[in-house]
C-alpha positions, 0 to 999 in steps of 0.5 A, a space after each residue: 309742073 308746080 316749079 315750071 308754072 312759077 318759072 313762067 310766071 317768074 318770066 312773065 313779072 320780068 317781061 312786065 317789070 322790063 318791058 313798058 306798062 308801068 303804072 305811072 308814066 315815065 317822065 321825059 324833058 329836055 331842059 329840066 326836071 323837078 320831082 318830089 313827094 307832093 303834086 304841088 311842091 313839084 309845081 313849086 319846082 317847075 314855077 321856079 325853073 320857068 322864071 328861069 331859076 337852076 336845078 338848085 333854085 328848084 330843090 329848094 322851093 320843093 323843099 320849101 313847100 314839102 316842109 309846108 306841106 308837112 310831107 312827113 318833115 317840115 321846117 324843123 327838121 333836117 335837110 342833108 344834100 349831094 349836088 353836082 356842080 358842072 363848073 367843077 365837075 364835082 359831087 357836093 355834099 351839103 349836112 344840114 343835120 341838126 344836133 343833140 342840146 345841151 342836157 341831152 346826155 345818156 343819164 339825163 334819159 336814162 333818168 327818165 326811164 328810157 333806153 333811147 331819146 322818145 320819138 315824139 314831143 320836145 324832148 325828141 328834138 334836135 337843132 332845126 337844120 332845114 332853114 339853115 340848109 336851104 339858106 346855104 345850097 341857095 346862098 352858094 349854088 342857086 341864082 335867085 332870091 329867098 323871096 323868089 324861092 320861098 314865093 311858093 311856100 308862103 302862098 301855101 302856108 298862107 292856105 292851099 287845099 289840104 290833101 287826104 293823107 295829111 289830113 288823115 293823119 293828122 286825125 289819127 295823131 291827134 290825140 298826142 298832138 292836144 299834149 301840145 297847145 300849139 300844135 293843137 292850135 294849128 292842126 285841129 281846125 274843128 277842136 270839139 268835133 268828131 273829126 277835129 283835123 281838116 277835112 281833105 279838100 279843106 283851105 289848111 292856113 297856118 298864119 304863125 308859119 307864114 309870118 315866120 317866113 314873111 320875117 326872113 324874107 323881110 332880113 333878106 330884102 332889108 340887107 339888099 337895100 343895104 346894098 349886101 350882095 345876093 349871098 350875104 342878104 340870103 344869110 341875113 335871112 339865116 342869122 333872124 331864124 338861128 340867132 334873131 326873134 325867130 330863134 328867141 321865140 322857136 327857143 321859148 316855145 320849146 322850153 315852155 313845153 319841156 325841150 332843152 334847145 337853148 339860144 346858144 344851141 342855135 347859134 353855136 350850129 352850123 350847115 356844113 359843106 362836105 366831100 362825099 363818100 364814094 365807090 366805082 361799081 362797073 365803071 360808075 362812081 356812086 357818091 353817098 353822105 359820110 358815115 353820119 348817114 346810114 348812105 355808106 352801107 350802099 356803097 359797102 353794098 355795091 363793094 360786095 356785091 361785084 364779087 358776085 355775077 348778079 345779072 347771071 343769077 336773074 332778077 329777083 331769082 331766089 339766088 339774087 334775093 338770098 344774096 342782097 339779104 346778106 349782103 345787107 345783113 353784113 352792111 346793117 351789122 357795121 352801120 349798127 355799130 360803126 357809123 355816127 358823127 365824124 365831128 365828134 369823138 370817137 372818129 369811124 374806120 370809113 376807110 377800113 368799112 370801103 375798101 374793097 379788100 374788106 368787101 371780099 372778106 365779107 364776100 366770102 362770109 357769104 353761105 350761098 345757101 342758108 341766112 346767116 341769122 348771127 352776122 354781126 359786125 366785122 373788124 374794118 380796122 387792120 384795112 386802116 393798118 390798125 387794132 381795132 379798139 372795141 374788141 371788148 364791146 364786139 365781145 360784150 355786145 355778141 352777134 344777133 343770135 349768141 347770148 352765151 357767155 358775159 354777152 348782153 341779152 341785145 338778141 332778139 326774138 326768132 319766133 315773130 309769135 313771141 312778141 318783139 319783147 319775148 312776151 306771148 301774144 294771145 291772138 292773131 289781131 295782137 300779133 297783125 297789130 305787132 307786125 303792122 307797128 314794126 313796119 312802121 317803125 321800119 318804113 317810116 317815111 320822109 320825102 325826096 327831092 330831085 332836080 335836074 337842068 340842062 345846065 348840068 346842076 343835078 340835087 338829090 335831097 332826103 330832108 326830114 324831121 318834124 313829121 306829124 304829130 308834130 310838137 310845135 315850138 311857140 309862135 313860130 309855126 315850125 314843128 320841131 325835128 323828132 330825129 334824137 331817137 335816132 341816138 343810142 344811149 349805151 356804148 355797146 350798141 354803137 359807140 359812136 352814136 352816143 347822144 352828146 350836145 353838139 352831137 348829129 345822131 346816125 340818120 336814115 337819111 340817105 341821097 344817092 347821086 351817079 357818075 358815069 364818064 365824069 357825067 351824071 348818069 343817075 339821081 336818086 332818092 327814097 323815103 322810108 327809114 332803114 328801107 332806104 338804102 336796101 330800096 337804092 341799092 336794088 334801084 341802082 341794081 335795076 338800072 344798072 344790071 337789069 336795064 330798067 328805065 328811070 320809072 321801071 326801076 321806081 315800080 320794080 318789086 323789091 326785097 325789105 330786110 328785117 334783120 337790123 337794128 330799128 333807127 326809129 321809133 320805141 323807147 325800149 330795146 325790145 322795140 328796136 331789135 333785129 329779126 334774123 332771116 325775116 323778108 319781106 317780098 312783094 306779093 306776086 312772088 313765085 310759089 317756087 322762089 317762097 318754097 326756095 327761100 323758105 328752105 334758106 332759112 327765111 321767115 317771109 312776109 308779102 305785100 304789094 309795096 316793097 320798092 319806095 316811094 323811090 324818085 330818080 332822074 336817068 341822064 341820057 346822054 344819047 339823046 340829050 334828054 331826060 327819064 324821070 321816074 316817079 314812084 307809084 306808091 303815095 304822092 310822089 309827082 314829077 314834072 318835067 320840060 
């Protein structure tokens, strides 16, 4: 009776998730769609497209405003793109990822105590890559000015009416953010009060960013009554923030605080264009960021996964769930150890880590039914017709659960109530405390921006960096990027990750864009940290496989894997280590489908948040129209016409 009742129930959730109640309404439009993380940073879109601005104008006066908004990022940090071009009929890629300074080496950290760079302060941050990324999408793809894009921007920062869960954290943060004096002069609006962070609803000015804005627009607009054309004023405006005052002071205000980021640094970094990765699901063309973005692990995924009848095996059934758990546990083990920056020694076997023959060998490592809690990372090489050169770290370094042998202790704990470092924990609260710093580690979020017209242009972007508390570097207003935390410093975690000057660390950061036909069939983006991809493959799949709407697939109840190495946050190995067979499963999961995945091996934990925030735009081609879909969790808004 127990395992009929949670049948029905289990139909019951998927009746729901396939039918029309969503929490939020789905978005539809016509001639454009803009959608983002903040209420007003899509109005700051839908501004832009009602003067008559493309897709790419939008995402860039969203992104503006996020970044002023101080959306988990802000204008120190970095901005990494897929747009399509309908002239070319083409999927661009824009990295606009900041680098590793000059000192950053693995003995200068080291030195200071640390198995990784620190998640927080000056010494966090690489090279600002945002101004310089919204200065090149604009330059190259947009049709209007900076002054007209940053319009909606500098108003805000000119003073806009704080929201709660900024102003909160900026509460919560304080006490690191008086380490920085002028962070400290920015954010704590009532210094010596109980509350010393605005309340929300109160006018948040931030006259040193604004003024810092104002300057770049003034370059632009002085090089056009030069009779510079549009672009060429754009970068007018990009060389005064890398190479001009603004460079000087974010420089000194860095130093002065104890950062390394020199002038040089600045001047020597360079937004880039780039051809995206890309894989064929059932006819689609997924497009992802190259192998310094975790973004290939998606497309790794999809390659293993059409081994496997997934719309047989239903909608988050146990067999489903246990199949995507591996599948990632296989996609996380190679990104740990083989993704990093491919302008910088030593080169990534991409080649290898997508074809499909390696998917099929990694397919077939699959146990349908028992977590492989010792999945590590494979030998892409001889699908390049090579020998893979780090059969010796392979070695040292181990699988997740094997510390036999002259391997390195790098495994983590089995029993959550040991601790993260194997240390007892004496109460329950100690250990809620554990679990609750853990997730946020693991979902540590950012933003997303997602715009669309009906000339064709579509942008995905996840910017990020600089997110609250934020080290503020001088005068200049901008918060500096944290994303150094993101390197490794030993060569058997991931020899090709290994923080370098000039060198992009292996981010998170993740946009996703879909092809159906040679058309767009699906934008779609999500904040989170290392949850990205696991929350853009189960979307993609619910669209794809599960005939989910645009905003279905938004709210869709979600699978979060805890078996990976933490991107984010802890300077120690014990706070980044995986956690073999730990899922975390929505709320409202069937007692049959715990019962089932308790006997595969799993440690399951629930909550009512497991799919996001996702943001996504549908094309439907049918009608000539656009779904948006605009995630139920936090602030995330759409608007469309």
């Amino acid at each position: 009776m127990r395992i009929a009742c949670s049948a029905l129930f289990l139909l019951f959730m998927t009746a729901v998730a396939f039918g029309q109640s969503t929490q939020k309404p789905p978005l539809h439009g016509k001639h454009w769609m803009a959608i983002t993380g903040k209420p007003l940073a899509a109005t700051a879109g839908s501004i832009v497209f009602q003067k008559g601005g493309n897709a790419v104008d939008a995402a860039c006066a969203m992104l503006a405003a996020t970044c002023t908004m101080w959306d988990v990022l802000s204008w120190g940090g970095e901005t990494q793109a897929l747009i399509y071009n309908p002239k070319t009929k083409k999927v661009i890629a824009l990295n606009a990822m900041g680098v590793a300074p000059t000192g950053a080496t693995p003995a200068f950290f080291k030195g200071k105590g640390y198995s990784f760079p620190p998640e927080y302060g000056p010494l966090a941050a690489t090279t600002p890559g945002t101004p310089g990324g919204i200065c090149y999408m604009l330059a190259e793809y947009g049709t209007m000015s900076l002054k007209e894009i940053l319009a909606p921007a500098m108003q805000l920062a000119a003073g806009y009416p704080i929201e709660a869960q900024t102003a909160n954290s900026i509460e919560r943060g304080k006490a690191r953010i008086k380490e920085w004096p002028y962070s400290k002069a920015v954010f704590l609006t009532h210094p010596g009060e109980k509350r010393e962070a605005p309340e929300a609803g109160e006018i948040f000015v931030q006259k040193d960013l604004l003024a810092t804005l104002q300057k770049m627009v003034d370059a632009e607009q002085a090089a056009l009554q030069q009779k510079k054309s549009r672009k060429d004023a754009i970068m007018a405006a990009y060389n005064r923030f890398y190479t001009g005052d603004i460079a000087k002071e974010f420089v000194r205000g860095c130093q002065e605080q104890g950062g390394l980021i020199t002038q040089e640094d600045l001047a020597r970094w360079k937004p880039l264009w780039e051809e995206p990765l890309q894989t064929n699901y059932k006819g689609i063309d997924v497009y992802k960021l190259r192998e310094w973005t975790q973004g290939p692990m998606l497309l790794q995924g999809l390659n293993i996964l059409e081994n496997f009848d997934l719309k047989k095996m239903g909608y988050n059934s146990p067999q489903y769930i246990h199949t995507l758990y591996q599948t990632l546990n296989l996609t996380f083990a190679d990104r740990d150890f083989y993704y990093g920056d491919p302008y910088k020694g030593p080169v990534e076997p991409i080649k290898g880590l997508l074809s499909k023959d390696y998917a099929k060998e990694r397919a077939r490592l699959i146990n349908p039914d028992k977590n492989d809690d010792k999945a590590g990372p494979g030998d892409p090489y001889p699908f390049e017709g090579k020998i893979n050169p780090y059969t010796a770290l392979l070695q040292e370094r181990g699988t997740l659960g094997d510390t036999s042998g002259n391997r390195r202790n790098f495994a983590p704990a089995h029993d959550v109530r040991t601790g993260m470092n194997g240390q007892g924990i004496s109460t329950s609260a100690d250990l809620a405390m554990l679990e609750a710093e853990y997730q946020d580690r693991l979902w540590r979020g950012t933003t997303s921006v997602e715009a669309a017209d009906e000339a064709g242009w579509v942008v995905s972007i996840t910017p990020s960096g600089g997110w609250l508390p934020a080290c503020i570097a001088g005068q200049t207003g901008v918060g500096m990027s944290q994303r150094m935390q993101s390197f490794v410093l030993d060569s058997v975690l991931n020899p090709f990750n290994v923080v370098q000057p000039g060198q992009r660390p292996r981010v998170t950061l993740t946009p996703s864009l879909a092809l159906k036909d040679n058309k767009p069939f699906l934008s779609f983006a999500v904040q989170g940290g290392d949850t990205q991809d696991q929350n853009l493959l189960q979307c993609f799949l619910n669209v794809v496989e599960f005939g989910m709407t645009a905003q279905q697939a938004a709210e869709a109840a979600n699978i979060n894997s805890n078996q990976l190495w933490l991107s984010l946050g802890g300077t120690k190995i014990a706070d980044r280590q995986p956690k073999p067979g730990h899922l975390l499963l929505h709320a409202s999961t069937p007692p049959a489908t715990r019962d089932a995945l308790k006997k595969m091996g799993y440690t399951l934990t629930f909550d009512d948040r497991t799919s996001g925030p996702i943001n996504l735009i549908y094309f439907d081609w049918k009608h000539g129209s656009f779904w948006g879909g605009s995630s139920n969790h936090g602030e995330d808004y759409g608007i469309g016409w």
